[in-house]
N, C-alpha and C positions, 0 to 999 in steps of 0.2 A: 881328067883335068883339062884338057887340050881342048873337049868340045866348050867346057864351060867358061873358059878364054876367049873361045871364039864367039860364044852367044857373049859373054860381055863387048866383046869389040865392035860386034853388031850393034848392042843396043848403045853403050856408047857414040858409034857414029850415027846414029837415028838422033839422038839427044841433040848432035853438034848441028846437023840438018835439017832439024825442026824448024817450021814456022808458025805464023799463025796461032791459035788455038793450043795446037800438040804443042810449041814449043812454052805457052804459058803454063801447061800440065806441066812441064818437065820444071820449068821457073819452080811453080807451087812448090814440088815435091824439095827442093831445094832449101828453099826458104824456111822447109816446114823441120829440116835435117838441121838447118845452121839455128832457128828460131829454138826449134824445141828439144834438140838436142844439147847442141854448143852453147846455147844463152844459158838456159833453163838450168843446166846441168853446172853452170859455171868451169868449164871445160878449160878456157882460156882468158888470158887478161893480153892487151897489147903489148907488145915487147918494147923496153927498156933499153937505151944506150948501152945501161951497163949488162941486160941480158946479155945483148950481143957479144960485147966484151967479153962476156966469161964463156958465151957456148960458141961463138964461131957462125959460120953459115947456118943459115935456115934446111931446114927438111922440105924437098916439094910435099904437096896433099895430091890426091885426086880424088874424082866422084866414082864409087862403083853404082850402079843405075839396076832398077831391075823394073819389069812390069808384069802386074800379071791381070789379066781381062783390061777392065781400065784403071786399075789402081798403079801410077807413078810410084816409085821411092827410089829417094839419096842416100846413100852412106859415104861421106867423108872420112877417108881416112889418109893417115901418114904415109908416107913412101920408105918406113922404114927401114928397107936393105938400103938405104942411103946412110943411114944410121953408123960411129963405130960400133965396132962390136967387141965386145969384153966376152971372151970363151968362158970365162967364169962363171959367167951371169947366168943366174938358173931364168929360162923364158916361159916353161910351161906351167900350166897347173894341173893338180890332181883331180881324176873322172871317176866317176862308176865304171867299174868293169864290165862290159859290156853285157857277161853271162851270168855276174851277180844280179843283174839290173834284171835281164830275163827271168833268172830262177826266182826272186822279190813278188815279180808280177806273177808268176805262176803260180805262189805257194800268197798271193793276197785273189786272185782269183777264184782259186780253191777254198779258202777261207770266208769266201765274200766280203774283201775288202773293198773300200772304194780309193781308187787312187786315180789323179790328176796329173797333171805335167803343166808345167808354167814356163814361161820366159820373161827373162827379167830386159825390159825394152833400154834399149843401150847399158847395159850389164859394165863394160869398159869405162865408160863415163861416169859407174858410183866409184869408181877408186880413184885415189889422191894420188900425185904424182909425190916420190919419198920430201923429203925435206932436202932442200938445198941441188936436189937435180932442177936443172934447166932445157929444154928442150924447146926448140924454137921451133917453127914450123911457117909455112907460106900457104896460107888460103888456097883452093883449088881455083887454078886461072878462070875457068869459065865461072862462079860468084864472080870473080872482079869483072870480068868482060858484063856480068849480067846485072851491073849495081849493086848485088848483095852485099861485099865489101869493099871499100876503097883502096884502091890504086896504091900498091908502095907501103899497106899494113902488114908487120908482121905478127904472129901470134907467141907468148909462151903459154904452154899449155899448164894448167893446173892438174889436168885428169887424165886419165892413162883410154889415150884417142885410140882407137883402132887401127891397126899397121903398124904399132909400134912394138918391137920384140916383147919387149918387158911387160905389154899388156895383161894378158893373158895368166902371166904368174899374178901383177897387182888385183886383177880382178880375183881372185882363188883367195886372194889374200883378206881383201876387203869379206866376200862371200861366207868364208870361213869364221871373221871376227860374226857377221851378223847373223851368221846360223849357230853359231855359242851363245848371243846372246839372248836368242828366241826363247819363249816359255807361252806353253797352253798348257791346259786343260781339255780333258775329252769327260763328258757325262760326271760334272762334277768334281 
């Protein structure tokens, strides 16, 4: 965990260091996070007077940055151990068991199955945020330092953003409704 902290903190400060060229890669990849994730996905709407009034202080964001060869990417997420926390609140969601998942692929191997693996690209961002939670949030500084968003906007969020505890159960939750509601056919 500790090296993959320190390879973020490197590529982070490469991000902040950039000029030139490299530092528009990094722009791009930004733009392409807040564009085509946060717009697209309808994530967030500006926050309200009365937001504020009912949730309090904003959540900082930050950028997690990754590259690999020369492919840039952003991920914006919440800082949510800023968050209160309710001990109650169930945060995770339910996985394949790792050895079911193996014994699956072994006994579809042997069978000559064909199976695939997919990712659903910002998975967090198809869940709804519940009815009547508010969650405010602050832009990551470097979008406002870089024009992406203006100076002094906050966000509330619609969608269950990345870093936020409760993600990861909404996401299970949403995943779960849309795979009940699935129906195919095979040969007929």
């Amino acid at each position: 965990f500790s090296i993959r902290r320190q390879r973020q903190r490197c590529i982070r400060d490469r991000v902040r260091n950039s000029t030139g060229d490299m530092l528009q890669r990094w722009k791009t990849a930004a733009e392409a996070e807040l564009s085509g994730n946060f717009h697209k996905m309808g994530a967030f709407r500006v926050a309200t007077p009365e937001d504020l009034a009912q949730h309090g202080r904003a959540l900082p964001m930050l950028c997690v940055w990754s590259q690999a060869d020369d492919y840039m990417k952003c991920r914006a997420c919440v800082c949510g151990n800023f968050a209160k926390m309710d001990p109650t609140q169930q945060t995770w969601t339910a996985q394949a068991e790792p050895s079911s998942l193996n014994a699956a692929l072994k006994l579809g191997r042997n069978r000559g199955w064909t199976a695939s693996k997919h990712d659903v690209k910002g998975a967090f961002l198809n869940a709804k945020m519940p009815e009547g939670k508010i969650v405010i949030v602050q832009p990551p500084e470097l979008w406002v330092k870089w024009g992406l968003v203006e100076p002094g906007v906050l966000w509330t969020l619609e969608k269950a953003v990345y870093g936020l505890r409760e993600s990861p159960m909404r996401w299970g939750v949403e995943r779960e409704q849309q795979l009940t509601d699935v129906r195919w056919t095979v040969q007929g």
